[in-house]
C-alpha positions, 0 to 999 in steps of 0.5 A: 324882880318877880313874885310868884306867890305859890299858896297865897292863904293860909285858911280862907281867901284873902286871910293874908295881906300881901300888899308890903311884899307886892309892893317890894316886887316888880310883878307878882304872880298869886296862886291860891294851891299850887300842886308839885307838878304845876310849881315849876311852870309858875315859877318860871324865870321869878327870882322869888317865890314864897310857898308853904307846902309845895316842895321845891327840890332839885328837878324844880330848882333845875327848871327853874334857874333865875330862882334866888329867894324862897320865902317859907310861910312857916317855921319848919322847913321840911317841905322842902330841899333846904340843901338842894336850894343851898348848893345852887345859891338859892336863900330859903328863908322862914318866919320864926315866932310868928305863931309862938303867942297862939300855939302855946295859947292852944297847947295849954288849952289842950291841957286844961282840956284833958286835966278837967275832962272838960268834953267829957262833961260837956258831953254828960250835960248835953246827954241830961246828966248832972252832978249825982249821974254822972257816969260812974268812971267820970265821977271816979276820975273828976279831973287833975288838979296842976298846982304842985304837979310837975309839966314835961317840956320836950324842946325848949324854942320860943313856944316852950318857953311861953308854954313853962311861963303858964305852968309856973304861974299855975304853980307847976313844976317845970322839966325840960329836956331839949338837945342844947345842954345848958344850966337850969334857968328861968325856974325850969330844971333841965333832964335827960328825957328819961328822968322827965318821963319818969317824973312828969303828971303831964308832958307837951311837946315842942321839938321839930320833927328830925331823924333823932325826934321821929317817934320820941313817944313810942312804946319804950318811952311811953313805959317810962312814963307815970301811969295816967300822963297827960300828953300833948303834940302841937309841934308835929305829928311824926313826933308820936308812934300812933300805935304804941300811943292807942296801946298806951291809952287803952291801957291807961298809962296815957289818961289823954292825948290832945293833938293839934298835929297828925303823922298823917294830915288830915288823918284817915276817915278811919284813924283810931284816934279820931274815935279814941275817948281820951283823944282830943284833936284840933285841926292843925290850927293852933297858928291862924289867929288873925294876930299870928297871920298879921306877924307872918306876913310882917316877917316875911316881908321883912325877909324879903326886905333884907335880901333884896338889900344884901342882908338876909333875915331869917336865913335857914340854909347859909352860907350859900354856894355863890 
């Protein structure tokens, strides 16, 4: 069988080992990028591809008729047709977990970040400040203390779960609010979305990005919140009305908002919330720690592995129309 390999790294050349998935193939193909018009042509008679970004649809599906396997280097699947690939027998697999260690590392980051107003300090010390200059709004608002405060979790997968492990253990309280409906459990108590917004200090998010969650954060929700919340995205950009977010934090009822994610990625040269001072943005990175990488390919390896075999792992649209 044949391999074509569509977008071959993840940050930088080389950053991901595909030697145990060669080896399952008879030929493979690398490309570093592939652009849409270009996904066709290379796939052409491969049984299997393995994309990250490139949308394989219909028309490709199409002109593309020896197509069997897609392995997704991701854990969302919105990049492309799960359903077209589905009718024509196509398996899309993704890589569940394989991040979880790092994001959640990254989203608690953020919170720290914004609780202790850490680039705002760094920023007086650079300038010459100390202690007694500080900026009068600085010395007003030093930071937020978590301990006894209570953390919002909106989704409730493996990355909230680390997520809610770190806030207990700095003795937070817990709310989740997630769409499966299930008894309190593992010391988090499980609410509607309103009582959670109404009653948490600081609220992260780690839903996917769905019709029902496209701007969960928006302004009626946002009027919901705690003056002063603490928000942080690591799950998509889509999740949050940037516009009713700028409003929110010129008026104070955000204090902060750390985001590893954009509506928009990369965000315009001119975006507001680039130059917002209670913003802080990482570049959608929170998933390419060597560690994270190492498990993609192990997964996806494994996915492929099993479908060769007759027993898919990791399957995101069956059953298949056979």
């Amino acid at each position: 069988m044949k391999l074509v390999i569509l977008e071959s790294y993840a940050l930088r050349e080389g950053d991901l080992d595909w030697s145990g998935l060669a080896a399952l193939a008879d030929e493979v193909d690398y490309y570093p990028r592939t652009p849409y018009d270009q996904i066709a042509a290379r796939i052409g008679d491969a049984e299997l591809v393995i994309v990250n970004k490139c949308c394989i649809d219909g028309p490709v599906l199409d002109a593309c008729p020896n197509l069997r396997w897609v392995g997704v280097t991701a854990t969302g699947t919105d990049s492309l047709d799960v359903e077209a690939c589905r009718r024509r027998g196509v398996a899309v697999c993704n890589v569940p977990g394989y991040s979880t260690p790092s994001v959640a590392q990254l989203a608690v980051t953020l919170l720290l970040a914004g609780c202790q107003r850490l680039r705002d300090y760094d920023q007086s010390v650079r300038a010459g400040r100390w202690q007694l200059d500080l900026p009068a709004e600085l010395s007003a608002r030093p930071g937020i203390e978590l301990a006894g405060k209570t953390l919002g979790i909106v989704g409730y997968g493996a990355i909230g779960r680390q997520v809610a492990r770190v806030a207990a253990a700095l003795d937070m309280q817990v709310l989740v609010h997630t769409r499966t409906t299930r008894p309190d459990a593992d010391g988090v108590r499980f609410v509607s979305l309103e009582t959670l917004l109404a009653e948490s200090h600081a609220i992260s998010l780690h839903c996917p990005a769905t019709d029902a969650t496209r701007h969960i954060i928006r302004r009626e929700t946002l009027a919901l919140c705690r003056p002063g919340v603490v928000l942080v995205n690591t799950a998509r950009g889509a999740l949050v009305d940037h516009a009713a977010l700028l409003e929110a934090l010129d008026s104070g009822r955000v204090a902060f908002y750390g985001s590893d994610v954009a509506d928009v990625e990369p965000p315009a040269a001119d975006s507001p919330l680039r130059r917002h001072p209670s913003v802080l943005l990482t570049p959608h990175m929170g998933w390419t720690s060597p560690e994270s990488l190492a498990r993609l390919t192990a997964i996806m390896e494994a996915n492929l592995r099993g479908f060769l075999a007759g027993k898919p792992e990791n399957l995101v649209n069956g059953p298949l129309c056979l």
